[in-house]
N, CA, C and O atoms as a Tripos MOL2 file, in Angstrom:
@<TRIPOS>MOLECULE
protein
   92    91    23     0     0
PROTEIN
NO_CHARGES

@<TRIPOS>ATOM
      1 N        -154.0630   39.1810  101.4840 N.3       1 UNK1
      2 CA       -154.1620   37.7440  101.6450 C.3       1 UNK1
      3 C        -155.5940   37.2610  101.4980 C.2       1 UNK1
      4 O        -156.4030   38.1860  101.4180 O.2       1 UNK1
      5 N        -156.0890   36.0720  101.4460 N.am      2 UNK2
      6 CA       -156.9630   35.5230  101.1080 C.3       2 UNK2
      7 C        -157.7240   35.3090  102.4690 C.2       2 UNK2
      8 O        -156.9260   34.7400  103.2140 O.2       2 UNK2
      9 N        -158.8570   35.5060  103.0840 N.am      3 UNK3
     10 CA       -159.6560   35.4590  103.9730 C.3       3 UNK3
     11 C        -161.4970   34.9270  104.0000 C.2       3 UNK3
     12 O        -162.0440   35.1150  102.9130 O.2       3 UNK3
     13 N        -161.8740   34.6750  104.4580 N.am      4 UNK4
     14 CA       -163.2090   34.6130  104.2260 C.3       4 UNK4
     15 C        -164.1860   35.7890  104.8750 C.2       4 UNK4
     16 O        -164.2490   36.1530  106.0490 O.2       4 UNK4
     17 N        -164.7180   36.1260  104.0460 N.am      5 UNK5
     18 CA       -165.5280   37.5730  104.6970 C.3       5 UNK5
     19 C        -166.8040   37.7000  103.7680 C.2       5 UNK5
     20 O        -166.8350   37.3620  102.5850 O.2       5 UNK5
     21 N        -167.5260   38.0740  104.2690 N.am      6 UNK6
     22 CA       -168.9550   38.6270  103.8530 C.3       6 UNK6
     23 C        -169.1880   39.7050  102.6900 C.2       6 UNK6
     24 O        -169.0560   40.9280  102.7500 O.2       6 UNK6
     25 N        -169.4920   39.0640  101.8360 N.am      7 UNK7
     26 CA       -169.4870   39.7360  100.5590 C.3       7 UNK7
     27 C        -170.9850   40.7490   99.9890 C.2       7 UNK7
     28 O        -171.5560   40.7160   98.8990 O.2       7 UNK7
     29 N        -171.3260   41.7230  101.4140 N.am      8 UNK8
     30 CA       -172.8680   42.4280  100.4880 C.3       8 UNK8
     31 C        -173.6230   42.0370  101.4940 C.2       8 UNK8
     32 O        -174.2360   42.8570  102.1760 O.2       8 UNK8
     33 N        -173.6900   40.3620  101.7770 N.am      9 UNK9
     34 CA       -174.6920   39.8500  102.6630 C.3       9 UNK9
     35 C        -174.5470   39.9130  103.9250 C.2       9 UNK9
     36 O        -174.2330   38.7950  104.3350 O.2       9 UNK9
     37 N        -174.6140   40.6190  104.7040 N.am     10 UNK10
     38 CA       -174.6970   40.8620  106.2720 C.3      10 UNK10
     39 C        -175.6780   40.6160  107.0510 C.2      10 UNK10
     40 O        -176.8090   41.0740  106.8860 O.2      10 UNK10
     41 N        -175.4340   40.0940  107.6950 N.am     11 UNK11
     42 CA       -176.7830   39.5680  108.7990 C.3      11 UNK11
     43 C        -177.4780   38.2950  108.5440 C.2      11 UNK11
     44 O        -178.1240   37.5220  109.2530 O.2      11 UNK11
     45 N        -176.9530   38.3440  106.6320 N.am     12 UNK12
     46 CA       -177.6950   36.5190  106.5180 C.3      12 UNK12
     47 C        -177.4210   35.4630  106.7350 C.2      12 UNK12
     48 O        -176.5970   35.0350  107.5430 O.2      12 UNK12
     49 N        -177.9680   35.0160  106.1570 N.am     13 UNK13
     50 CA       -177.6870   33.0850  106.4330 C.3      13 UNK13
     51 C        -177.0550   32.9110  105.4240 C.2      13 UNK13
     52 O        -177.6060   32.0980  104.6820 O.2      13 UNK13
     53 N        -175.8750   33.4220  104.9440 N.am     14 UNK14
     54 CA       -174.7520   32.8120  103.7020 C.3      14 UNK14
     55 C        -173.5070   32.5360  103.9550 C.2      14 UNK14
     56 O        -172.7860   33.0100  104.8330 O.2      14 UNK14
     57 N        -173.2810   31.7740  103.1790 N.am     15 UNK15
     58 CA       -171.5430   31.1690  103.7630 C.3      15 UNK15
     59 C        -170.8400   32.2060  103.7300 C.2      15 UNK15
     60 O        -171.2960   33.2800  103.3360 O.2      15 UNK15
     61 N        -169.8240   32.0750  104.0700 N.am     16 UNK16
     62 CA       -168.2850   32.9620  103.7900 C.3      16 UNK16
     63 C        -167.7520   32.7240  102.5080 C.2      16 UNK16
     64 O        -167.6290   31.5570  102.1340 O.2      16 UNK16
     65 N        -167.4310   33.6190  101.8120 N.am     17 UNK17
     66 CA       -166.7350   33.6120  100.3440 C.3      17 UNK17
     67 C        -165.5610   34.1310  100.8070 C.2      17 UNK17
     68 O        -165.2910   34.9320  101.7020 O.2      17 UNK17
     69 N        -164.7260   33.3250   99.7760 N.am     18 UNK18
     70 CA       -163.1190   33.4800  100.1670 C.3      18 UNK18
     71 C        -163.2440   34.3520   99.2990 C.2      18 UNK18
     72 O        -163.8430   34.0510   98.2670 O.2      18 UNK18
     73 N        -162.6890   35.7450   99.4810 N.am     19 UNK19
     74 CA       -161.8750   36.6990   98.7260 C.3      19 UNK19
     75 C        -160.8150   37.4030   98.9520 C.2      19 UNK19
     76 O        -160.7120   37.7370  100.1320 O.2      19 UNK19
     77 N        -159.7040   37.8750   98.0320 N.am     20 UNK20
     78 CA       -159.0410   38.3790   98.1500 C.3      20 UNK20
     79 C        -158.5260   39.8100   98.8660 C.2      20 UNK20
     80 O        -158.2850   40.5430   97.9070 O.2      20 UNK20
     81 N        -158.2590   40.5150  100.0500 N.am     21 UNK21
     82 CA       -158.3030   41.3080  100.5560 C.3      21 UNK21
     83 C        -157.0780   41.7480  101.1570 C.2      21 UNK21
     84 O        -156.2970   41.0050  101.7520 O.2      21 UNK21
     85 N        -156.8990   43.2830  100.9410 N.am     22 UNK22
     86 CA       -155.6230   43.8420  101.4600 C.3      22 UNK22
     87 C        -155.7630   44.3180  102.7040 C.2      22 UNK22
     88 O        -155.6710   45.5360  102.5530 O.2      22 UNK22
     89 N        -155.9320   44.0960  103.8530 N.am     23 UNK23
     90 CA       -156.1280   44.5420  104.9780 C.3      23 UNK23
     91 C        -154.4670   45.1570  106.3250 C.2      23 UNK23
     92 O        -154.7140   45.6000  107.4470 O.2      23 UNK23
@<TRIPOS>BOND
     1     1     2 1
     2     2     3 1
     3     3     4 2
     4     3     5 am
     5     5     6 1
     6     6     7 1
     7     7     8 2
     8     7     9 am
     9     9    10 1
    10    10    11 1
    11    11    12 2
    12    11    13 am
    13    13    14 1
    14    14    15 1
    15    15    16 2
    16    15    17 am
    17    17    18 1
    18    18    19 1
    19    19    20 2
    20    19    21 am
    21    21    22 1
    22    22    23 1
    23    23    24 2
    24    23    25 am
    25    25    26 1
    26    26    27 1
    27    27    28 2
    28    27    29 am
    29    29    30 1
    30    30    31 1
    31    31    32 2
    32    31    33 am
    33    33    34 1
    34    34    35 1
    35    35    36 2
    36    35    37 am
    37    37    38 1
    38    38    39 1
    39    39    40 2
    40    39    41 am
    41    41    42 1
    42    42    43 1
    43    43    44 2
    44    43    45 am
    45    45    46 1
    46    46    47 1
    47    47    48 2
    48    47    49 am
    49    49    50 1
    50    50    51 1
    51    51    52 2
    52    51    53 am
    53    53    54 1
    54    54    55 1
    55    55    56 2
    56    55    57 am
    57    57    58 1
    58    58    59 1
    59    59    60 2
    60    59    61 am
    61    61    62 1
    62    62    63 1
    63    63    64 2
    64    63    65 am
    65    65    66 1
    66    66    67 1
    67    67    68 2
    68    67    69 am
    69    69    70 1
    70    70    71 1
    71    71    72 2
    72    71    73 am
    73    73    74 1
    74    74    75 1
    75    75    76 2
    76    75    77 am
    77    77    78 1
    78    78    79 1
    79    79    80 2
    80    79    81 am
    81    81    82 1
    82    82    83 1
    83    83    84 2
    84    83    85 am
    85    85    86 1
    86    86    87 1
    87    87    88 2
    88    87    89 am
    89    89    90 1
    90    90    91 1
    91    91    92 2
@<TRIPOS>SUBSTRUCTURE
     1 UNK1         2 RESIDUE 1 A UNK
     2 UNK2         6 RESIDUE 1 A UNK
     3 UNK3        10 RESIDUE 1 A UNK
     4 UNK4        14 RESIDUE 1 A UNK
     5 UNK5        18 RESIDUE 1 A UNK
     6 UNK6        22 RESIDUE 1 A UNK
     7 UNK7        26 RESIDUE 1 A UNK
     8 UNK8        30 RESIDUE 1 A UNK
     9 UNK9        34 RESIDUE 1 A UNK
    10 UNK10       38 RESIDUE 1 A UNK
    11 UNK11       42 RESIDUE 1 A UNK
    12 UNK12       46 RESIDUE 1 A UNK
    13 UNK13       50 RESIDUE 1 A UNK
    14 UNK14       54 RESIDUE 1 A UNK
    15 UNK15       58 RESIDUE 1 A UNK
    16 UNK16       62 RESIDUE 1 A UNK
    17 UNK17       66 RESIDUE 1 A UNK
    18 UNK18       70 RESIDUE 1 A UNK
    19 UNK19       74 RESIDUE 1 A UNK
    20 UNK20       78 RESIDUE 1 A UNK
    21 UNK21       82 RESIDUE 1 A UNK
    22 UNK22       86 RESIDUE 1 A UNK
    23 UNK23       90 RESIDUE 1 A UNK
């Protein structure tokens, strides 16, 4: 499903990118 999660950037000051993820 589609979620917003941290793409690479951890700890920064960047938005959430919606991506696709099978969790």
């Amino acid at each position: 499903g589609k979620v917003a999660a941290h793409m690479g950037k951890e700890g920064d000051a960047t938005p959430f990118t919606d991506v696709t993820v099978d969790n």
